[in-house]
PyMOL Python script that loads the backbone (N, CA, C, O; Angstrom):
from pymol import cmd

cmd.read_pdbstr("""\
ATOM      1  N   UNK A   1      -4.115 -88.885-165.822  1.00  0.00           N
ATOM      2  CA  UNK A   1      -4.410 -88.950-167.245  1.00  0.00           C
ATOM      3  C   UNK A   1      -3.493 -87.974-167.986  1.00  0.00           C
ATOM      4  O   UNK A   1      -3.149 -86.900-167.493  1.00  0.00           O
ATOM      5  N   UNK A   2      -3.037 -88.490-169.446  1.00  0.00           N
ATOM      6  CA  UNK A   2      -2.346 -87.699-170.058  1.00  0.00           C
ATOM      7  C   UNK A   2      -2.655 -87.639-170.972  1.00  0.00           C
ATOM      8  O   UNK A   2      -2.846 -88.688-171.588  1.00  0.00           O
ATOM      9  N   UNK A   3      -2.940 -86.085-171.744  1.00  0.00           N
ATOM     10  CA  UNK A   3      -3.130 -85.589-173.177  1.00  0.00           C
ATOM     11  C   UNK A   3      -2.724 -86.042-174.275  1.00  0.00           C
ATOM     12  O   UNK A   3      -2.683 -84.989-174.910  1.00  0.00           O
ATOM     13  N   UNK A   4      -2.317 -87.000-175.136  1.00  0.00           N
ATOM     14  CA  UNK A   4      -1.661 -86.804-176.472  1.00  0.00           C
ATOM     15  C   UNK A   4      -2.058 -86.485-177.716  1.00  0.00           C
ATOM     16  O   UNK A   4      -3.012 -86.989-178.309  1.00  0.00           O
ATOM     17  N   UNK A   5      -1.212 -85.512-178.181  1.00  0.00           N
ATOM     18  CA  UNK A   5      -1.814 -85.170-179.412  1.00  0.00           C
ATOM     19  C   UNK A   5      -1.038 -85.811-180.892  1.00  0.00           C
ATOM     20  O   UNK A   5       0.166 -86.068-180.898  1.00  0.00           O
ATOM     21  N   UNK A   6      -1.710 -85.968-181.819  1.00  0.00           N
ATOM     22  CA  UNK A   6      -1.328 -86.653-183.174  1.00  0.00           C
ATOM     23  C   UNK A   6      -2.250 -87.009-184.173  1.00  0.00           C
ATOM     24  O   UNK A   6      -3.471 -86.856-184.149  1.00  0.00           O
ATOM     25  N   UNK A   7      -1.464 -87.557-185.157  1.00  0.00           N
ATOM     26  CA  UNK A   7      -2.302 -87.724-186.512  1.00  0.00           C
ATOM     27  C   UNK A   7      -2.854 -88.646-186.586  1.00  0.00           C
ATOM     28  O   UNK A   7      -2.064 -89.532-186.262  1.00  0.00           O
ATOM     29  N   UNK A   8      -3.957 -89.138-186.866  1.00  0.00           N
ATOM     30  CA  UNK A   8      -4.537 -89.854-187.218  1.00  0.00           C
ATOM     31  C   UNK A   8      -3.781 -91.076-188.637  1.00  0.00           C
ATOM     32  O   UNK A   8      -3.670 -90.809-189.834  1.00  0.00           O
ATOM     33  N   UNK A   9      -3.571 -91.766-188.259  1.00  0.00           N
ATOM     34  CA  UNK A   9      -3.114 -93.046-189.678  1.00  0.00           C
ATOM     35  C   UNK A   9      -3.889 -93.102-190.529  1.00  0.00           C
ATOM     36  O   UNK A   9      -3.436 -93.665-191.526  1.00  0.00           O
ATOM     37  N   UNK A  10      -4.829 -92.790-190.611  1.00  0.00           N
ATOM     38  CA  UNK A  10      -5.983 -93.306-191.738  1.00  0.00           C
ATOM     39  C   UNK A  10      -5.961 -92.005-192.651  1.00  0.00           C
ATOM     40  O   UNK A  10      -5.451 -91.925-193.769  1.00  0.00           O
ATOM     41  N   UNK A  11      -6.676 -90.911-191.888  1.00  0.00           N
ATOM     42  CA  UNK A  11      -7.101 -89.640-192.573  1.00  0.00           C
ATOM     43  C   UNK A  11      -5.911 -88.115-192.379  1.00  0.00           C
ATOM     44  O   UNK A  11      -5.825 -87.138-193.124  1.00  0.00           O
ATOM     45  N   UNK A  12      -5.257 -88.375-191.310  1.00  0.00           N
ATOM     46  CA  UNK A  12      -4.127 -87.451-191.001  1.00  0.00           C
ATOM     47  C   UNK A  12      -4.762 -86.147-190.415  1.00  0.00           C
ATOM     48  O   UNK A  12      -4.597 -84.973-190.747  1.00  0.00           O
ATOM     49  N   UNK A  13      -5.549 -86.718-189.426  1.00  0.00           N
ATOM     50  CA  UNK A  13      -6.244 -85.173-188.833  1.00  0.00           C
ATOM     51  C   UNK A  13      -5.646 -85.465-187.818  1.00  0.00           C
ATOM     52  O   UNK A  13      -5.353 -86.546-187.307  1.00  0.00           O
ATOM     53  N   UNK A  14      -5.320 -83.490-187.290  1.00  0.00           N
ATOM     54  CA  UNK A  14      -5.011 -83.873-185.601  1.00  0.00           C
ATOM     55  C   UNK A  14      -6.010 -84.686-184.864  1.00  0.00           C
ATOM     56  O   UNK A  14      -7.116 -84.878-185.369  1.00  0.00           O
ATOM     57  N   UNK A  15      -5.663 -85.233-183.572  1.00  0.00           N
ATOM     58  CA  UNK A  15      -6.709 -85.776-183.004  1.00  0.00           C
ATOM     59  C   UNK A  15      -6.126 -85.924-181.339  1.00  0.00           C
ATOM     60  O   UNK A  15      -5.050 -85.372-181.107  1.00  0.00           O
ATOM     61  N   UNK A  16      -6.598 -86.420-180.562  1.00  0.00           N
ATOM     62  CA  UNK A  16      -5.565 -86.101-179.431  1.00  0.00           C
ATOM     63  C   UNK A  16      -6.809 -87.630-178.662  1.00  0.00           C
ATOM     64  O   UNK A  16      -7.959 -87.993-178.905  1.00  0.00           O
ATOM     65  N   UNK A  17      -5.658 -88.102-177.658  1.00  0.00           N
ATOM     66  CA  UNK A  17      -6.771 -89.442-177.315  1.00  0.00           C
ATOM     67  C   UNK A  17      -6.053 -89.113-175.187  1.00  0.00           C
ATOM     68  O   UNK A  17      -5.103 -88.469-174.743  1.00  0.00           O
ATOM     69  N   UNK A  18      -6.762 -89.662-174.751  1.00  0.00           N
ATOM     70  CA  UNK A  18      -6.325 -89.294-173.271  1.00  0.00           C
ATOM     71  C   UNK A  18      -5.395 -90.748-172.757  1.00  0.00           C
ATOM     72  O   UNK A  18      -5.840 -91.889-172.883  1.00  0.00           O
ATOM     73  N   UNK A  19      -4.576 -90.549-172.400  1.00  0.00           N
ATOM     74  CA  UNK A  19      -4.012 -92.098-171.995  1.00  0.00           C
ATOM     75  C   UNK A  19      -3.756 -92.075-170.459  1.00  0.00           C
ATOM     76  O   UNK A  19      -3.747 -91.021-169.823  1.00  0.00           O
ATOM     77  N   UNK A  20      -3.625 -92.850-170.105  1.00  0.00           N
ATOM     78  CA  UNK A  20      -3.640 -93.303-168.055  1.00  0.00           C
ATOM     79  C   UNK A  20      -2.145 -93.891-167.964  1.00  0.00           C
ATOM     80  O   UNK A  20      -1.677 -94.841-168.592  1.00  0.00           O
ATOM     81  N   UNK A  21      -1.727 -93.333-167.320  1.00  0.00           N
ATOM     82  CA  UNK A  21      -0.238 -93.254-166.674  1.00  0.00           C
ATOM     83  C   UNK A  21      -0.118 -94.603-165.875  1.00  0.00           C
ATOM     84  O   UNK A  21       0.743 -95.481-165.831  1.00  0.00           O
ATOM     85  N   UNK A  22      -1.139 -94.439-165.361  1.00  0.00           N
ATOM     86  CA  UNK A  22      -0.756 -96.000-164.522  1.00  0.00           C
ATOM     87  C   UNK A  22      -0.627 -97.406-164.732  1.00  0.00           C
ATOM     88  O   UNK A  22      -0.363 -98.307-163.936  1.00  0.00           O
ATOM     89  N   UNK A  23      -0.890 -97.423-166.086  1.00  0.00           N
ATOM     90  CA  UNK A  23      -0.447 -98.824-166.735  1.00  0.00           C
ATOM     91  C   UNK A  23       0.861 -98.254-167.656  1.00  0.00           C
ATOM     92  O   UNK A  23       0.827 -97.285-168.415  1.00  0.00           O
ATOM     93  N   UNK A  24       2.017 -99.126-167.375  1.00  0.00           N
ATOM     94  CA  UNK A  24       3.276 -98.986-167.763  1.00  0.00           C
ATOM     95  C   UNK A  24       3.400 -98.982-168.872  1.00  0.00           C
ATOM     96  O   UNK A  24       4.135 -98.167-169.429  1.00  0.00           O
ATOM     97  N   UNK A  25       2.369-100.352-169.834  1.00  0.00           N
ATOM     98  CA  UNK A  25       2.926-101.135-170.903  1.00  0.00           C
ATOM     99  C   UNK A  25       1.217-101.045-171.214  1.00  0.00           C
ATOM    100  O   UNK A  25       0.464-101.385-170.302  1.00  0.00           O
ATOM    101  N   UNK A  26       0.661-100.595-172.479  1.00  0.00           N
ATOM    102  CA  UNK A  26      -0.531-101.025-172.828  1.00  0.00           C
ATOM    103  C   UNK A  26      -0.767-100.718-174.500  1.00  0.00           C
ATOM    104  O   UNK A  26      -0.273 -99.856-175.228  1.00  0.00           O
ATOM    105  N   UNK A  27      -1.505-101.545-174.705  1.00  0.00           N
ATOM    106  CA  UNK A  27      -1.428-101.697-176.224  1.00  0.00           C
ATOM    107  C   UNK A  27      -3.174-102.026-176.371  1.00  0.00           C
ATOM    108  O   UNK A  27      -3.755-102.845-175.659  1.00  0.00           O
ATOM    109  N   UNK A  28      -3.714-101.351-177.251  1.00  0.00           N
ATOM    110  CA  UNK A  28      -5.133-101.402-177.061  1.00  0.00           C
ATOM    111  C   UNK A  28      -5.989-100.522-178.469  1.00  0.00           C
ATOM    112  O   UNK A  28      -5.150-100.048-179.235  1.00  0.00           O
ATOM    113  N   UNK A  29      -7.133-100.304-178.812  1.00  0.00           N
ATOM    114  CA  UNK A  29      -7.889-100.073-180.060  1.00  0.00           C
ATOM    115  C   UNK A  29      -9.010 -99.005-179.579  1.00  0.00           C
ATOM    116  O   UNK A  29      -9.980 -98.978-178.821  1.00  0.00           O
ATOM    117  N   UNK A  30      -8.346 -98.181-180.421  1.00  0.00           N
ATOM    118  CA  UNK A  30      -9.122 -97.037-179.795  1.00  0.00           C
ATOM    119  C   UNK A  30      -9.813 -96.192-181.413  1.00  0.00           C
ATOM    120  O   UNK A  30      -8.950 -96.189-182.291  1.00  0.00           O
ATOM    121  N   UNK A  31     -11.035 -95.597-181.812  1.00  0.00           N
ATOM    122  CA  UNK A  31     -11.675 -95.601-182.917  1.00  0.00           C
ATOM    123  C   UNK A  31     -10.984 -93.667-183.057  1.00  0.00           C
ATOM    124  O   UNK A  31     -10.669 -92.948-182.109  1.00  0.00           O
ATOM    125  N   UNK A  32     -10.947 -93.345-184.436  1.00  0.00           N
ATOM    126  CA  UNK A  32     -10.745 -91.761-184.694  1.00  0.00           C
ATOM    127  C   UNK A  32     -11.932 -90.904-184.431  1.00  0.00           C
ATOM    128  O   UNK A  32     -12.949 -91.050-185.109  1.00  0.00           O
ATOM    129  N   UNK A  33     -11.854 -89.992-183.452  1.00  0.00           N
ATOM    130  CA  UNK A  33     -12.771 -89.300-183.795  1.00  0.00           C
ATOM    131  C   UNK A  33     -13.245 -88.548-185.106  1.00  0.00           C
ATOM    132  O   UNK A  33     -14.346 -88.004-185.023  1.00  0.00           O
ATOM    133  N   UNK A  34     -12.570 -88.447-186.290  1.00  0.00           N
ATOM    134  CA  UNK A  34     -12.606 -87.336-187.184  1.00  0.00           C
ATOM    135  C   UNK A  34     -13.757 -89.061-187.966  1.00  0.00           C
ATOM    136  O   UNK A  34     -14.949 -89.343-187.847  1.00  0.00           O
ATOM    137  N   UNK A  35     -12.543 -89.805-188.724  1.00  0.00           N
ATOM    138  CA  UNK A  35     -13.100 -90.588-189.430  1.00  0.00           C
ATOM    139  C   UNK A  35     -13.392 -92.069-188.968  1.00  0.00           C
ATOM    140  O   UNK A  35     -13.414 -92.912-189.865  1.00  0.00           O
ATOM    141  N   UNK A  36     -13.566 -92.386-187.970  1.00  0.00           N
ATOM    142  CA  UNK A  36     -14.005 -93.264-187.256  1.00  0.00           C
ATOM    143  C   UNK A  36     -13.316 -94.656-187.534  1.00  0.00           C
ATOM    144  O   UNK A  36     -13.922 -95.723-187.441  1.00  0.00           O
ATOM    145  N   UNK A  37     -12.100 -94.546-187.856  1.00  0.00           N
ATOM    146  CA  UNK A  37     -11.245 -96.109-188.314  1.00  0.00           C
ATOM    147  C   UNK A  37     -10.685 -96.193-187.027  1.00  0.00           C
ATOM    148  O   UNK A  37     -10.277 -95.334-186.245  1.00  0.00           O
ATOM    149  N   UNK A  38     -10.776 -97.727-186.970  1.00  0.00           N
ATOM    150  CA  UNK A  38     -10.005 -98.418-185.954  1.00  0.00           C
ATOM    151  C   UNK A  38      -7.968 -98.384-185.657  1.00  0.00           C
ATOM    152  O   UNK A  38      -7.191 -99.187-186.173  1.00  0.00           O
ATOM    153  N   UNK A  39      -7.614 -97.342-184.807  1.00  0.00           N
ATOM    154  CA  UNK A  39      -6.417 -97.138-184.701  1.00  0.00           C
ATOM    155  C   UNK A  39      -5.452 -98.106-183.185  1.00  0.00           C
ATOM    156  O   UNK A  39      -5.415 -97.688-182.028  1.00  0.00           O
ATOM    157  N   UNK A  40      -4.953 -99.091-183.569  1.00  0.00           N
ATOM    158  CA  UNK A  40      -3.917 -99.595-182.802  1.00  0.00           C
ATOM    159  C   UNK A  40      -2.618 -99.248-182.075  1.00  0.00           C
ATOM    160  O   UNK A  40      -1.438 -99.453-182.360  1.00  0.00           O
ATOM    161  N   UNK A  41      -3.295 -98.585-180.918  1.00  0.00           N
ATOM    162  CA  UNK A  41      -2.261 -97.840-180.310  1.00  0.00           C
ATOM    163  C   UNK A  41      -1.458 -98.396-179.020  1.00  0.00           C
ATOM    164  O   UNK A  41      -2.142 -99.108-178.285  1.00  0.00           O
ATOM    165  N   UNK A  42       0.031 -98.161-178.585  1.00  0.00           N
ATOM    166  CA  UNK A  42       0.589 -98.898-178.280  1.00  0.00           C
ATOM    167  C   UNK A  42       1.502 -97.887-177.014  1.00  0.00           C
ATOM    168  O   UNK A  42       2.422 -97.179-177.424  1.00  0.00           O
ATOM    169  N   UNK A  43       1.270 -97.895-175.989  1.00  0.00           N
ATOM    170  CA  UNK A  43       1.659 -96.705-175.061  1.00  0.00           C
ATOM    171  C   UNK A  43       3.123 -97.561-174.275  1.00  0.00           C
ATOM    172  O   UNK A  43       3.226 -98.786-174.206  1.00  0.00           O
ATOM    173  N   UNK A  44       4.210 -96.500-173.712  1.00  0.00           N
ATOM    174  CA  UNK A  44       4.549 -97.214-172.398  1.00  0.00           C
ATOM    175  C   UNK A  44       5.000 -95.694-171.928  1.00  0.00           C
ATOM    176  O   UNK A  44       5.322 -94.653-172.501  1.00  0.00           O
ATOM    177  N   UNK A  45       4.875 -96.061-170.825  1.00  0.00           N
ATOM    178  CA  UNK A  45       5.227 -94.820-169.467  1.00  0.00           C
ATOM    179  C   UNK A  45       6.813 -95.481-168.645  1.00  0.00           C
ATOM    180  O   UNK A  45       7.205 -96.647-168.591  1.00  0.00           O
ATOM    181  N   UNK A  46       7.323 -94.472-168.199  1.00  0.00           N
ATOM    182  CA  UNK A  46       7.945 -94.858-167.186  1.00  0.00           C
ATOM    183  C   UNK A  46       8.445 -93.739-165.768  1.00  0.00           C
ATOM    184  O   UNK A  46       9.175 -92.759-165.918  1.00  0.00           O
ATOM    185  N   UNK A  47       8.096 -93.999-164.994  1.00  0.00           N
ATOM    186  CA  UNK A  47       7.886 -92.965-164.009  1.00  0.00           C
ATOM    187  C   UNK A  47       6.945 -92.083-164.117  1.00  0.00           C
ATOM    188  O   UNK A  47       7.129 -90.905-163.809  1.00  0.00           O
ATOM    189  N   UNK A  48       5.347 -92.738-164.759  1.00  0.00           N
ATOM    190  CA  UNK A  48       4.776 -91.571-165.044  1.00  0.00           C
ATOM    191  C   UNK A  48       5.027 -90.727-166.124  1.00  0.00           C
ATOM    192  O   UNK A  48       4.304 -89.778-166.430  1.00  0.00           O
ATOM    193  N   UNK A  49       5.887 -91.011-166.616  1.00  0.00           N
ATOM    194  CA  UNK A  49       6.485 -90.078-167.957  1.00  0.00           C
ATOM    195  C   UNK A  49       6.078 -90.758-169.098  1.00  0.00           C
ATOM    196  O   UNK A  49       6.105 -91.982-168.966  1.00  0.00           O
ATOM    197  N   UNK A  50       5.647 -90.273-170.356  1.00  0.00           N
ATOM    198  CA  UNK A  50       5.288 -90.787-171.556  1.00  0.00           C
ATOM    199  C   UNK A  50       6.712 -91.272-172.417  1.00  0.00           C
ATOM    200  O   UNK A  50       7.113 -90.401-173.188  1.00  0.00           O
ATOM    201  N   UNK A  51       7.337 -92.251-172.393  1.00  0.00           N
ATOM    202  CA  UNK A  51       8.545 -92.987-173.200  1.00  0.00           C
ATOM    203  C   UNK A  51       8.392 -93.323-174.630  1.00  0.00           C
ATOM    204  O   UNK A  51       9.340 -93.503-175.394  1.00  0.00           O
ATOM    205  N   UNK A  52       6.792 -93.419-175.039  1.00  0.00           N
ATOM    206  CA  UNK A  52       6.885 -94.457-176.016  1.00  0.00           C
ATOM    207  C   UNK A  52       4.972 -94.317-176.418  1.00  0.00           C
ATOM    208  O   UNK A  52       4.023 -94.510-175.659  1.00  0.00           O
ATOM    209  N   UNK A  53       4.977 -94.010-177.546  1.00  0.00           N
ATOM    210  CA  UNK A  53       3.701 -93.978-178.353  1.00  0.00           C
ATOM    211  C   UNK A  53       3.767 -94.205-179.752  1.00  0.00           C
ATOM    212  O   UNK A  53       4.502 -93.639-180.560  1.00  0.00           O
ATOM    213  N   UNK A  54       2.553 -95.481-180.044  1.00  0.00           N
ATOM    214  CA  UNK A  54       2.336 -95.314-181.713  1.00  0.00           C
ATOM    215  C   UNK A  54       0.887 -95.787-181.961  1.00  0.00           C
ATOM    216  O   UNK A  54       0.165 -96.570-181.344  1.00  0.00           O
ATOM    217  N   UNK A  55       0.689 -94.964-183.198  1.00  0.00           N
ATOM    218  CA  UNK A  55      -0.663 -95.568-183.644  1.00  0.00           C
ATOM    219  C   UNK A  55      -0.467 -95.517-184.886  1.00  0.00           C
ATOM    220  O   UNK A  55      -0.059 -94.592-185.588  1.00  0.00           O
ATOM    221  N   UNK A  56      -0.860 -96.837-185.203  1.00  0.00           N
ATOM    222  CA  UNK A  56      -0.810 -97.529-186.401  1.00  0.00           C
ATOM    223  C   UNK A  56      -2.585 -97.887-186.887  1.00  0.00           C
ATOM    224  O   UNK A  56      -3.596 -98.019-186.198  1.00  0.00           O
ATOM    225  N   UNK A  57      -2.323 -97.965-188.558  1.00  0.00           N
ATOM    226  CA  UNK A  57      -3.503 -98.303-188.778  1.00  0.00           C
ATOM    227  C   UNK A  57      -3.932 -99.980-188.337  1.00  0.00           C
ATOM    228  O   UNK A  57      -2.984-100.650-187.927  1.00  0.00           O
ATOM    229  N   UNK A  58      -5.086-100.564-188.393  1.00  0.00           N
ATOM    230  CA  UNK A  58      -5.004-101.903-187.581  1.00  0.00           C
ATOM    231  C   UNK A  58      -4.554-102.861-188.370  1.00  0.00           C
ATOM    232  O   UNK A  58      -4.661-102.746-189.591  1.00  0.00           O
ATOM    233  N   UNK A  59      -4.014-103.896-187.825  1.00  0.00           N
ATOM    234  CA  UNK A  59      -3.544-105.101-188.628  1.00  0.00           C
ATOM    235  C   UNK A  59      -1.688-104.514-189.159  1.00  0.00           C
ATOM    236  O   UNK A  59      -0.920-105.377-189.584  1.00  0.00           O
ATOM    237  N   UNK A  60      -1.319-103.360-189.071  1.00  0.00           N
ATOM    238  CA  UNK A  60      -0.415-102.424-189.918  1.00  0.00           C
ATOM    239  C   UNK A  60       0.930-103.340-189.088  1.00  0.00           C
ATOM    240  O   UNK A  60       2.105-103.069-189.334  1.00  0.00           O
TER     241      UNK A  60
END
""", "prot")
cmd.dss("prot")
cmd.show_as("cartoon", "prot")
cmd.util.cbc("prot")
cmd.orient("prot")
């Protein structure tokens, strides 16, 4: 599991969400903890290494 930390799209609070290394390519809906909007986030790894992160507001 890996830490990431970032802003929230909606409200712009830090927020940090845990992501799993072992799926390469994953794209999935995960809610804010601060203000509870639906954030569309979009991961890829490669070697275990974090390459590629975004979270967008949904539908965005």
């Amino acid at each position: 599991m890996y830490e990431h930390f970032f802003n929230c799209p909606y409200c712009w609070e830090p927020i940090s969400f845990l992501l799993d290394s072992s799926v390469s390519n994953q794209t999935y809906i995960e809610d804010c903890e601060v203000c509870c909007n639906p954030i569309e986030v979009t991961v890829t790894f490669e070697e275990d290494e974090l390459s590629g992160f975004t979270a967008e507001e949904l539908g965005q």
